[in-house]
Residue, then its C-alpha position, 0 to 999 in steps of 0.5 A: x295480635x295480628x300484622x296487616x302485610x302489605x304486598x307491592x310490586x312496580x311503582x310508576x310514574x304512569x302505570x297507563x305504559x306498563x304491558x297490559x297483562x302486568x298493569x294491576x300490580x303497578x301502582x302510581x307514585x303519588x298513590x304511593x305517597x298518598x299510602x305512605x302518608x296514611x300510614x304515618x298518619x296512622x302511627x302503625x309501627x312499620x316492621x319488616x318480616x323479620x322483625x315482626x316474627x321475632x320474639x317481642x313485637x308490638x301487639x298490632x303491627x304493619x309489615x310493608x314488603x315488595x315482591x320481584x325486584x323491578x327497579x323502580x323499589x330503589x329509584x322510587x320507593x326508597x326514598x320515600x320510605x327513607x323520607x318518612x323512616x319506614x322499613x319494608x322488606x323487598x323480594x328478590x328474584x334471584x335470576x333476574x337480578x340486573x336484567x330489564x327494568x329489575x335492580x342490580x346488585x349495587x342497588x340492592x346492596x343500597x337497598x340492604x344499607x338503608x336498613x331494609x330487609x333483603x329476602x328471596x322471591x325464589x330463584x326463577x318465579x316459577x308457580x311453585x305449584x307446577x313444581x316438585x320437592x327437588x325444584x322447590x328446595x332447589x329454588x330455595x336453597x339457591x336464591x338464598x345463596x346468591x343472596x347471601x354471598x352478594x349481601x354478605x349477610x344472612x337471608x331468612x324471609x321468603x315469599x311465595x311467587x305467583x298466585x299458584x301456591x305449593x302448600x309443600x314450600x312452608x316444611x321445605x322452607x323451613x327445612x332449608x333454614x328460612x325463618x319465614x314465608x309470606x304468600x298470597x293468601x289475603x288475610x292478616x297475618x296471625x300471630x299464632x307460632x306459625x311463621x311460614x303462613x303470613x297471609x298478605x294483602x295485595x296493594x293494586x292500582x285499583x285499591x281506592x284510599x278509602x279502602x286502603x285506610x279501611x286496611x290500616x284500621x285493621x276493618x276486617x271487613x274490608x278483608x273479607x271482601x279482597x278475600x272473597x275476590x281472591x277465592x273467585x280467582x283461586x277457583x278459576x286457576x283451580x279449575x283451568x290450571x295455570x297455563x290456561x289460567x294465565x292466557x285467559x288472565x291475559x284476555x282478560x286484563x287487555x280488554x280491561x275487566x280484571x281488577 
């Protein structure tokens, strides 16, 4: 049976000063509790990646995860989710560990503590897909590293960075010792042996609840129509590469018409 793996980023208490370009990815605070509530309502158990690709797991299952490592994962989300018994497993990018508004080492390390699941957003965010097999497994071998020796424990989840996808980074991460890869692809997340093709579903500001409990029943589809935007924005990046992609993304976000 399948997982629905939710994807975060930021939290905010006014998402309205986040930079413009960055803004769709930041969700309110009380739109997170408001989600948080849901899904304890929903009685989904709420397993981290590794969890749900072990052996034995519940035939329907939640996966909550956090991509990036912006600080607002620690001060904010988890105290909710400790409030209401939940684990997630937080994405980090390696080389901005303790730089801007992203966590430092003791919060992650608190973050580990808690029972969360620390994994390894790659070393740089790099769009794998501008990159070759060397700088992938560099990426991969090096973020997991650093995490490793600053956890002192074992690091096996990866997600993909950006939306620009290297089909090449499931063989190098299983290659490199990483028991999992989680990336961009809306879906859900098949239970089908395959542990390194986790689609998963992008929680963004303009998701209305309706539509997120729609995600919690599993409506497949509600994921049809999140899937068919993204295959409008895949054809875009397909189609003017990622430099170019990302400045008219830009545009288009300050004028408002992204969502």
């Amino acid at each position: 049976m399948p997982a629905l793996i939710l994807m975060y980023h930021d939290l905010s208490e006014d998402p309205a000063q986040v930079p413009a370009e960055h803004q769709p990815y930041v969700l309110d605070t009380s739109t997170f509790r408001r989600q948080v509530k849901s899904v304890t309502a929903a009685r989904l158990p709420a397993l981290t990646v590794s969890q749900w690709c072990s052996a034995s797991h519940p035939p329907r299952a939640l996966v909550l995860t956090f991509d990036d490592g912006h600080i607002s994962n620690y001060d904010t989300a988890l105290p909710i989710l400790i409030e209401h018994q939940l684990r997630a497993t937080f994405f980090i990018t390696v080389g901005c560990i303790g730089t801007g508004q992203t966590m430092d080492w003791q919060q992650i390390r608190a973050l580990h503590a808690s029972g969360m699941e620390i994994g390894s957003h790659t070393l740089t965010h790099r769009a794998p897909a501008t990159l070759d097999d060397d700088q992938l497994r560099y990426e991969l071998l090096e973020s997991r590293r650093f995490l490793e020796d600053g956890l002192g424990a074992p690091v096996t989840s990866v997600s993909s960075p950006t939306g620009f996808f290297n089909p090449r980074m499931r063989g190098i991460a299983r290659e490199v010792g990483y028991h999992a890869l989680c990336f961009g692809q809306v879906g859900l997340a098949a239970d089908n042996g395959d542990p390194f093709s986790l689609n998963r579903v992008a929680v963004k500001r303009t998701m209305s609840q309706s539509q997120f409990d729609a995600l919690l029943q599993f409506d497949r589809g509600a994921i049809r129509r999140l899937r068919l935007r993204q295959w409008v924005r895949e054809l875009a990046r397909k189609s003017l590469g990622p430099k170019a992609y990302l400045r008219v993304r830009r545009i288009l976000v300050q004028r408002g018409s992204v969502r």
